[in-house]
C-alpha positions in Angstrom: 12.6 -11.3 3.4 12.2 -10.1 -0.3 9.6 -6.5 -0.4 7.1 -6.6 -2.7 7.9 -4.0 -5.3 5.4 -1.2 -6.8 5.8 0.7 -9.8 4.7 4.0 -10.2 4.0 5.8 -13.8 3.4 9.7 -12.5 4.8 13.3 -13.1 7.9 14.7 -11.2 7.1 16.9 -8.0 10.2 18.7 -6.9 8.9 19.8 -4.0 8.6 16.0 -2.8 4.8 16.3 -1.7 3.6 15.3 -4.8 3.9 13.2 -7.5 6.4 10.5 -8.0 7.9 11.5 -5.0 5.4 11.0 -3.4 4.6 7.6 -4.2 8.2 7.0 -4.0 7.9 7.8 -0.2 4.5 6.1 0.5 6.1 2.8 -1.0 8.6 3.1 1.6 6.6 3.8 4.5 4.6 0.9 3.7 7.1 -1.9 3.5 7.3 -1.5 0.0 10.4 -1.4 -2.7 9.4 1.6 -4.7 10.3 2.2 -8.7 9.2 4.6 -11.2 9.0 5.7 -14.5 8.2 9.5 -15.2 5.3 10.8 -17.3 6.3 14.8 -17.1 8.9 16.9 -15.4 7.2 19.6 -13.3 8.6 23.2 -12.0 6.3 23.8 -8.8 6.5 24.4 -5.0 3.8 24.3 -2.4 2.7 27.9 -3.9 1.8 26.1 -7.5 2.8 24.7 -10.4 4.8 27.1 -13.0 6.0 24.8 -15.7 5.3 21.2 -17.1 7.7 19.4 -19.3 6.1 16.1 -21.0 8.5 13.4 -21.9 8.4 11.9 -24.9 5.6 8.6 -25.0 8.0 6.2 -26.5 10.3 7.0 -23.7 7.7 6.5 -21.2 7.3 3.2 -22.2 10.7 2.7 -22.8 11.1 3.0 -18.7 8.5 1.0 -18.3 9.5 -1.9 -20.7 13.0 -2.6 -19.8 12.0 -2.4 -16.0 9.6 -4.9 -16.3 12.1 -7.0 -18.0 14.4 -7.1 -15.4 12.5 -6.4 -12.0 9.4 -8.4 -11.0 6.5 -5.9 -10.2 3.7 -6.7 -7.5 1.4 -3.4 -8.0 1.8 -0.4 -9.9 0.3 3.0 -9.5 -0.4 5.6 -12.6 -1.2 9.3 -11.6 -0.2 12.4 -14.4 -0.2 11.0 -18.0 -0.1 14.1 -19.4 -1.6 13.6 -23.2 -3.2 11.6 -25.4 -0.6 9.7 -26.3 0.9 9.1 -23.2 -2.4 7.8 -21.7 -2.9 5.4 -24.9 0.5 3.6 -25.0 0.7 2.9 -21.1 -3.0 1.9 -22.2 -1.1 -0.7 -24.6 1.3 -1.6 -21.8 -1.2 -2.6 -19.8 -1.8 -6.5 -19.1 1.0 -7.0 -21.9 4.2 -5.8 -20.4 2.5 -4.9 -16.9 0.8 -7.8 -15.8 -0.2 -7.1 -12.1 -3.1 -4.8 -10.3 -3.0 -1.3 -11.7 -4.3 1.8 -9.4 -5.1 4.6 -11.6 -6.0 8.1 -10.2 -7.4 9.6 -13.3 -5.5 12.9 -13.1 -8.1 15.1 -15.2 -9.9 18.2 -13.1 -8.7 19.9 -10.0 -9.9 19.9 -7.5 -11.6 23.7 -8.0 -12.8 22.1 -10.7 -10.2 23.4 -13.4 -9.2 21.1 -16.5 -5.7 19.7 -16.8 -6.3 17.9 -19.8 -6.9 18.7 -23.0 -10.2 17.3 -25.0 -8.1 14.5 -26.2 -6.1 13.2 -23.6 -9.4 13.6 -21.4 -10.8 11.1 -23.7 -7.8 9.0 -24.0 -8.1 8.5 -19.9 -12.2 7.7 -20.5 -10.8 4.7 -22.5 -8.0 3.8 -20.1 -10.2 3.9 -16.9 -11.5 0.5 -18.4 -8.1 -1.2 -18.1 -7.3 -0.5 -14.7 -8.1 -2.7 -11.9 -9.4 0.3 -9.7 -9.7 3.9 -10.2 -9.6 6.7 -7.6 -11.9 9.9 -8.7 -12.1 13.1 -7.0 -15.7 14.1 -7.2 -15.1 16.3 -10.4 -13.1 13.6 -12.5 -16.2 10.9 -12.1 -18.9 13.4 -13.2 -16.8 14.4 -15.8 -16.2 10.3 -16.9 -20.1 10.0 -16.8 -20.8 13.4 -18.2 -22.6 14.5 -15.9 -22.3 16.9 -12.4 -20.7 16.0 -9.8 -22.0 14.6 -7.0 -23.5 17.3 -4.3 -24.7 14.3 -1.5 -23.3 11.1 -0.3 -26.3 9.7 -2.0 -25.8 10.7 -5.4 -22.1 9.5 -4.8 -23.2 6.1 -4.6 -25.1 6.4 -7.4 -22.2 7.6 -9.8 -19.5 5.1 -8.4 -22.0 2.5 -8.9 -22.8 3.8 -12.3 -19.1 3.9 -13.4 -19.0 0.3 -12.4 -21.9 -0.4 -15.1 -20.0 1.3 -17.4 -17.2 -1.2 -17.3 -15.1 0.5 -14.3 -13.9 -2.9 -12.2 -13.5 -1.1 -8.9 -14.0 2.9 -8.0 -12.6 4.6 -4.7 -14.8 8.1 -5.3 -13.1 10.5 -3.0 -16.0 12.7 -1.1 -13.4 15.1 0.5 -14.5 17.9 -1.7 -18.4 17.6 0.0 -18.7 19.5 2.6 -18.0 17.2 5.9 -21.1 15.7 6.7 -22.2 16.3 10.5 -22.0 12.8 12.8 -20.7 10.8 10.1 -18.9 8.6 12.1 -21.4 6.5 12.6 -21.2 5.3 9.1 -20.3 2.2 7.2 -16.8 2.1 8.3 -15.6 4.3 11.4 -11.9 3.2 11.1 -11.2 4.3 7.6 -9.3 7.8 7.3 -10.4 11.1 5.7 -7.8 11.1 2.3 -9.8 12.7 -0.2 -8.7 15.9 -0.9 -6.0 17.8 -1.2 -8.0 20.9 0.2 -7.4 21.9 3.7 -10.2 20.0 6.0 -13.0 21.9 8.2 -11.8 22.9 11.8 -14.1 20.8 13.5 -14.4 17.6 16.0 -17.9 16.4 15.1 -17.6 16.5 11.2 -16.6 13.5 9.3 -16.1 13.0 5.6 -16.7 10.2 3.5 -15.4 8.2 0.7 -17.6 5.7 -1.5 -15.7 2.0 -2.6 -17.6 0.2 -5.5 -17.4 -3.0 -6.8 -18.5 -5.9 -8.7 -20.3 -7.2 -5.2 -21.7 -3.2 -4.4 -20.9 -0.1 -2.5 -19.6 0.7 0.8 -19.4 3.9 2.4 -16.1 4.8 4.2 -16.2 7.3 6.9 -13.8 9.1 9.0 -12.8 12.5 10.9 -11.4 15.3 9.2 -8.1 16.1 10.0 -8.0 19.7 10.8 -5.0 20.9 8.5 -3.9 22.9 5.7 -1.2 20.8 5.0 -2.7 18.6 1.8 -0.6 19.0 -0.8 -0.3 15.3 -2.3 -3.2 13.5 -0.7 -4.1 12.0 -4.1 -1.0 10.7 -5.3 -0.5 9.2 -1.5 -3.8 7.6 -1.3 -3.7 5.7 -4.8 0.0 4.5 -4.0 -1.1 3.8 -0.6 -3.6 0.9 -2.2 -1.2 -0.2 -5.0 1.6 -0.8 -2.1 -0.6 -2.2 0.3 -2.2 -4.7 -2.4 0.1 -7.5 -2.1 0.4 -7.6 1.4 -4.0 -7.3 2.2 -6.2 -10.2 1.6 -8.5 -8.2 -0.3 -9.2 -4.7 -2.0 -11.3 -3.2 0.5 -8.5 -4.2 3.1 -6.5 -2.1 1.0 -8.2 0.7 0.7 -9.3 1.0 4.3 -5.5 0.0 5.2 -4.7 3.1 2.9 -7.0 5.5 4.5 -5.8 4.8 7.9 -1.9 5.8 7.7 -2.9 8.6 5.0 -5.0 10.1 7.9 -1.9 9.3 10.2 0.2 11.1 7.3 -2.5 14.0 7.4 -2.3 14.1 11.4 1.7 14.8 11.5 1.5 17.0 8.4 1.9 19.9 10.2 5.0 19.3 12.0 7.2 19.3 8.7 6.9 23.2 7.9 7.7 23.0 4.4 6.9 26.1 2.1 4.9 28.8 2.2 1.8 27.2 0.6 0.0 23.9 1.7 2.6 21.4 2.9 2.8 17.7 2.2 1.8 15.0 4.1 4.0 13.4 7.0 4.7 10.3 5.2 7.3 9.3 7.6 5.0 9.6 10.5 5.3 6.3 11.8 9.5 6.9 11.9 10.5 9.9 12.3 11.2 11.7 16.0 10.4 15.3 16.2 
């Protein structure tokens, strides 16, 4: 049986946890032929990132073009774009040379909260976040596409994915993990769905559960799940999105997806700690379902 295939337009992680690496991985775990064309080359570890090398935007979509000439593409997921320029001509690429569901996680704030664009490319990505088929916010990156504060209470998450989808958004995954876990919330919208918004280590705690907000054209759903008590986060992001784009071709519907996604990324989160890589926060397991320890 011929895979599905999934491209994924992203920065270079050489750690592996990260990144297109990542996404290369999560493809694989999930049935999925991966591909990639790379945005930046990055010098970090689980300790941080010390260096960023930007490739040129005409060879970005230089990758892009003669891949899609040759290679059918089923999904494709964008993370790090990097600039301006690199965010308008994958922009350009989109629906001409890329004509299949596009996951975009709008890689724009940290999660602390600190910038990693500059004022043009962060407005570049406002006008791109209207071409992608779905978008996946941390809390931080949605306030800062409304222009407004983030989002303190499930409630006012609602309100700001659904307000994103007024502004012309088609489908917004708003990542809660950066609330604090909110107490009993598994008895929330949707019990099954993992925990895979952050890539900050989780609360210590059995009772807690954090929750993610889906928005679309037909309304909002909350999606609600344990925290996974670990340090080891480094990645979530990028795994999450490419999680979606890869399991897209083979769900009957976005929110299968998504909820599809959430489960093995909380999996990914459950085995993280038996890898032992770095000194910092580790990556997910995203062989969990194949590997023997």
């Amino acid at each position: 049986m011929t895979p599905p295939v999934a491209l994924s337009i992203a920065g270079s992680d050489p750690s592996g946890g990260a990144g297109i690496q990542a996404d290369l991985k999560t493809f694989s775990a999930l049935g999925v032929y991966g591909c990639a064309a790379m945005t930046a080359l990055t010098a970090q570890s689980t300790r941080g990132v010390t260096g960023i090398h930007v490739v040129p935007a005409d060879f970005v979509v230089e990758q892009a073009r003669t891949l899609a000439a040759d290679v059918h593409i089923d999904a494709i997921k964008i993370g790090m774009l990097a600039t301006a320029e690199i965010c308008d001509t994958v922009g350009e690429l989109i629906g001409d040379v890329l004509r299949c569901p596009v996951v975009l996680d709008p890689v724009m704030i940290s999660t602390a909260g600190s910038g990693l664009l500059d004022a043009d490319a962060m407005a570049a990505m406002s006008q791109l976040v209207g071409k992608a088929d779905a978008i996946t916010p941390n809390l931080h990156e949605a306030a800062a596409l409304l222009g407004t504060e983030p989002a303190g209470t499930v409630a006012e998450m609602r309100i700001q994915a659904r307000a994103l989808i007024d502004r012309g958004v088609r489908r917004v995954l708003l990542k809660g993990g950066h609330l604090a876990a909110v107490p009993g919330g598994a008895a929330a919208a949707d019990d099954r769905a993992a925990h895979a918004g952050s890539d900050t280590a989780a609360p210590d705690t059995e009772t807690a559960a954090a929750v993610d907000v889906w928005a679309d054209e037909h309304g909002v759903t909350e999606l609600t799940a344990p925290v996974v008590p670990t340090r080891n986060t480094h990645g979530t992001g990028c795994s999450l999105s490419s999680a979606i784009a890869a399991l897209l071709p083979q769900r009957a519907s976005w929110l299968e997806a998504v909820t599809g996604a959430k489960n093995w990324l909380t999996d990914a989160l459950g085995g993280a700690d038996s890898l032992h890589i770095g000194a910092g926060p580790g990556p997910v397991h995203h062989f969990h379902r194949w590997w023997v320890s």
